[in-house]
C-alpha positions in Angstrom: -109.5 47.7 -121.3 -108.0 48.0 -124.7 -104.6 46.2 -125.9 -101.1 47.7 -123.9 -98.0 47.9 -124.9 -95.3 46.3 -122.3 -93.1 49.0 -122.0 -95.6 49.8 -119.0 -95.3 46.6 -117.6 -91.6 45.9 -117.8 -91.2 49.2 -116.0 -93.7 48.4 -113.2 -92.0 44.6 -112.9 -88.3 45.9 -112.3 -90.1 48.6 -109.6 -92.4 46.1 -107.7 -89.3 43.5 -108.2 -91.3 40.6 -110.4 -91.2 39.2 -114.1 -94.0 39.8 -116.3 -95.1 36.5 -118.4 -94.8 36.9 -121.7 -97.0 33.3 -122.9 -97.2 31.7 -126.1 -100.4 31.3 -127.5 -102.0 29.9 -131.0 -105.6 30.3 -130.7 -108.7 31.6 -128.5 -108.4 28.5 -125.9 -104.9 29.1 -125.2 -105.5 33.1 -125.4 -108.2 32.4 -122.7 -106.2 30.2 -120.6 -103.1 32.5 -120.1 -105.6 35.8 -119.7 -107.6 33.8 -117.0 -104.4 32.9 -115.4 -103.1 36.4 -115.3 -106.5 37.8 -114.0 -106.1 35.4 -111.1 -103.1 36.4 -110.0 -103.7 40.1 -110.5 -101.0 40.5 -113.3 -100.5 41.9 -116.5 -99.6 39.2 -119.2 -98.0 39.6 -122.9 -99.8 37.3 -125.3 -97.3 36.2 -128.0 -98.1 34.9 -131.3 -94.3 32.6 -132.5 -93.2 33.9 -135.9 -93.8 30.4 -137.4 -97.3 30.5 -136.4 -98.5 33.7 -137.2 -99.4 32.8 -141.1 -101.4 29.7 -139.2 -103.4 31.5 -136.5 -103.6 35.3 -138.8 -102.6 37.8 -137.6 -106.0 40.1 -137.9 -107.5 36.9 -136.3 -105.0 36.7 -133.5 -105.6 40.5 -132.6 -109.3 40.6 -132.5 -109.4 37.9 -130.2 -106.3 39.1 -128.1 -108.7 42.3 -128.7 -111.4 41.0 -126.9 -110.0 38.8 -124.2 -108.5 42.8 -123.3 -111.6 43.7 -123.0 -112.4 41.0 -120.9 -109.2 41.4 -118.2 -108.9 43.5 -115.2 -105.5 43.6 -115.7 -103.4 44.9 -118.8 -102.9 42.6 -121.6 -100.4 43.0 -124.5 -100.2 41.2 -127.9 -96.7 40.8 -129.5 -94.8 38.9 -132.3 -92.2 36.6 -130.8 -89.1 36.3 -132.8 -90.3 38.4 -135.8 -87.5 37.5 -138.7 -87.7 40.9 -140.6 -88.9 44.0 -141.1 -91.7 43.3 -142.9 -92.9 40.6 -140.8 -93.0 43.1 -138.2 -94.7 45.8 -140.3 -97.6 43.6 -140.7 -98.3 42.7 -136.9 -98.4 46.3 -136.3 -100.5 47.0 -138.9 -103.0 44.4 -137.6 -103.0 46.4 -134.1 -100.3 44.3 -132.2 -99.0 46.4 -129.2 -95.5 44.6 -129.0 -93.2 43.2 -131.8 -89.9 41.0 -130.6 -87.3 41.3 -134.3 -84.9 38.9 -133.8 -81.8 39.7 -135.8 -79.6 37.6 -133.8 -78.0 36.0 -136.5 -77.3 39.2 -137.9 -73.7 41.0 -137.3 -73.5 43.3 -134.7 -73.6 46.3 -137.1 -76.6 44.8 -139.2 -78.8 43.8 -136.3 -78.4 47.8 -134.7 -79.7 49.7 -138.1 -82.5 47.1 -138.9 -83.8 47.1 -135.4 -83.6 51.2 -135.2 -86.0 50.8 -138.6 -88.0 48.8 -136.5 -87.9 51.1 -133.5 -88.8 53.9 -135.7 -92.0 52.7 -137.0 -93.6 51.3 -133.7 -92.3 54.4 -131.8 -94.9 56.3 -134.1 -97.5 53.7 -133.4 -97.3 53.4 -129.3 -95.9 49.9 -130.1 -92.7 48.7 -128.1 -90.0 46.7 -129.3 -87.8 44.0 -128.4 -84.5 43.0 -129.6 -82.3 39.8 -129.6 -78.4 39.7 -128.8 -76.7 36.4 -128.5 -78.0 33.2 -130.0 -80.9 31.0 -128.4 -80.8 27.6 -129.5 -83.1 24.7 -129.3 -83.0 22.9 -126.1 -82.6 19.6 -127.9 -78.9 21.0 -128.6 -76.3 19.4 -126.3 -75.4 22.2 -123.4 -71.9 23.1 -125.6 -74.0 24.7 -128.6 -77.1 25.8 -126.3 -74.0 27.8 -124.7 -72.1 28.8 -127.3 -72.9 32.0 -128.2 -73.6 33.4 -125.4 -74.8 37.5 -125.0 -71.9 39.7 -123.6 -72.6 42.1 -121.1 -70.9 45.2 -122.7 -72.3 44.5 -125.9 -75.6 43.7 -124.9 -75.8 47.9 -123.1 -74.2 49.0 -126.1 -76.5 47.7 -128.5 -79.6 48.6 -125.9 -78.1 52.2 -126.3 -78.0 52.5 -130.2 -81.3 50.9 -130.5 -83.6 52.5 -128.3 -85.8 49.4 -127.6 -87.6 48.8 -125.1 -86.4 45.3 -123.9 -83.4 43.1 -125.0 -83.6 39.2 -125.2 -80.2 37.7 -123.8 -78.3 34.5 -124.3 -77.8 33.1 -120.8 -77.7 29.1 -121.5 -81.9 28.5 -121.4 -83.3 27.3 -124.9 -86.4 26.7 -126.8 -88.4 23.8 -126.4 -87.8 20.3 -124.0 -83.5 19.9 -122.4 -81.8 17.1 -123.9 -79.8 18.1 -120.8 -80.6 19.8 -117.7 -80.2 23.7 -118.5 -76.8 25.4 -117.6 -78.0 28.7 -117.1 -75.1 31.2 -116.5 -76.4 33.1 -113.5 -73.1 35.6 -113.0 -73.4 36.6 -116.8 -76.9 37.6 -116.1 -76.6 39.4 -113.4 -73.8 41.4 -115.2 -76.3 41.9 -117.5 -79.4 43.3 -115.4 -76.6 46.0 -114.0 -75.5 47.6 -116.7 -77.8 47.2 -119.5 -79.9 50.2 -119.7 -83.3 48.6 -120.4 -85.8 45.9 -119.3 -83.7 42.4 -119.7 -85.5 39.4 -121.2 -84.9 35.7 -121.0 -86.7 33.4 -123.4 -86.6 29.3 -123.2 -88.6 29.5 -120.0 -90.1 26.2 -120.2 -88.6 22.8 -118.9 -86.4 25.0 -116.7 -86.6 23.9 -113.0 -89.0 26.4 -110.7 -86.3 27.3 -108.3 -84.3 28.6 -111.5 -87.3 30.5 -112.5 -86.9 32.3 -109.4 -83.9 33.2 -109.6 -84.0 34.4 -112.4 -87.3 36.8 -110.3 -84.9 37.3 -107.7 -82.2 38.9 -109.8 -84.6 41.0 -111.7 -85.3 39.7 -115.1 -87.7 41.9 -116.6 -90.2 39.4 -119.1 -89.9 35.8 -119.0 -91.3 33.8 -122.0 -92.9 30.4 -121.8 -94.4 28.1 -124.8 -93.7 24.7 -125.0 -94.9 24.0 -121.5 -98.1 25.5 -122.2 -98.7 23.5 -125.9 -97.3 20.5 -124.3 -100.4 20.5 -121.9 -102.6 21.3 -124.6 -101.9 19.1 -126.9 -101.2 16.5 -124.0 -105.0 16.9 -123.1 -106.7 16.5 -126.6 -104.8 13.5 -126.7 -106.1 12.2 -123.6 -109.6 13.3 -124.1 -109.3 12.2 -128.1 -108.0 8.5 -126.5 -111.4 8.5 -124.6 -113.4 7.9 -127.7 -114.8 9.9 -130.8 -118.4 10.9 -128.8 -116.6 13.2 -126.9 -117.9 16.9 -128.3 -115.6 19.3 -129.6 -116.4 21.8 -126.8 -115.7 19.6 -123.9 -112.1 18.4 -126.2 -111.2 22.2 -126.1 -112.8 23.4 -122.9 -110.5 20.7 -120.9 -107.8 21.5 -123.1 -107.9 25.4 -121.8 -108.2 24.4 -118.4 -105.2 22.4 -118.6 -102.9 25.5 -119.8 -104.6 27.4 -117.6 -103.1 25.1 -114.5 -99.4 25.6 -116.3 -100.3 28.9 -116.4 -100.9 29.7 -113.1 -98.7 27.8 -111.6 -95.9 29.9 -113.8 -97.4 32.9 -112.6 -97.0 32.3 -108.8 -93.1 31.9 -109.4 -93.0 34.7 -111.7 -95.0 36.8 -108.6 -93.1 35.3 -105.5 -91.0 38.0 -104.8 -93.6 40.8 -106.1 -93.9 44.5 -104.2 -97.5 45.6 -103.1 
């Protein structure tokens, strides 16, 4: 099947009570892996390309693989931007056929981050493309717990700013954080459920990785919409090139890679049976 958007899927994941996986990727091993993965456990999955990566990977690149591992999938499959940093950047993954965008104006006042998301909006409403927005500050996880929790979403403002934006999901601030804890994560489980009750769309939580699994489901249980996961799948990547590169330089390149995707694979999947344990039908 062709490239989704996720609106579908974050509707279908707060009605059958899961989270869709929303998986960084870089290249076509680690687009492989996390497609595989979702096609085993009879999901839809949202291939993200990281902001900082896209000028790496390409963006016209990135989609015709994402394209074809579509194609591929029994299941749908959606390719978005993850924490887009303007406009612009934006403008050019939906002009290279992305089906999601994520702008992250979270640094942004309140007032600013509304009318440069709407423009946003606007533009991928007219293209099918759905949009995600950032409220509250995610930090790196390498932050001690008093800055990863210092700026925090609130709940009013976070269905407020839902409202005047129109978009389709809404990353929150909850205490999880990008990247590998310094300190075990203090994730702030009555703010997010305030959250998921009154905010009018599909609820998001990034800094999925590192988080312990029985965390990860309850974050499920409570009804988060899209989870997003990177470091631990480029941590086993790069974890197995090392290995294999350690065994000795007549390895081939295939085998290097080939192992290398079957390793994110395994992370994958194993993400995918929390992210599915509480899953309708």
């Amino acid at each position: 099947m062709e490239l989704q958007n996720f609106s579908a899927m974050l509707r279908d994941a707060r009605e059958r009570h899961y989270t869709v996986a929303a998986l960084n990727t870089l290249n076509m091993e680690t687009i492989q892996a996390v497609t595989a993965a979702a096609d085993k456990a009879a999901s839809p999955v949202i291939v993200q390309i990281y902001h900082k990566d896209l000028a790496f990977a390409g963006a016209g690149y990135i989609a015709a693989i994402a394209a074809e591992a579509a194609r591929e999938s029994r299941f749908p499959v959606c390719l978005s931007l993850d924490h887009g940093q303007s406009f612009e950047q934006a403008m050019v993954c939906m002009d290279h056929h992305f089906t999601g965008v994520m702008i992250d104006l979270s640094s942004s006042d309140f007032d600013r981050n509304i009318a440069d998301t709407k423009r946003v909006v606007a533009e991928a409403r007219a293209r099918g493309v759905s949009v995600e927005a950032e409220l509250g500050m995610i930090f790196s996880a390498r932050e001690a717990a008093s800055v990863r929790n210092s700026s925090m979403t609130d709940p009013d403002a976070a269905a407020l700013f839902a409202e005047r934006t129109g978009v389709d999901a809404l990353a929150v601030s909850i205490g999880t954080a990008h990247g590998l804890y310094a300190t075990a994560p203090e994730i702030d489980f009555d703010r997010l459920e305030r959250i998921l009750r009154i905010c009018p769309c599909p609820v998001v939580v990034h800094g999925g990785s590192d988080v312990p699994d029985d965390q990860i489901l309850q974050m499920v249980r409570l009804g988060v919409a899209k989870l997003n996961i990177g470091t631990d799948l480029m941590m086993a990547y790069k974890r197995s090139l090392a290995g294999s590169l350690a065994s000795g330089p007549g390895v081939s390149t295939s085998l290097l890679l080939s192992e290398a995707r079957r390793k994110v694979r395994e992370i994958a999947e194993h993400k995918f049976s929390l992210l599915n344990a509480y899953r309708v039908g």
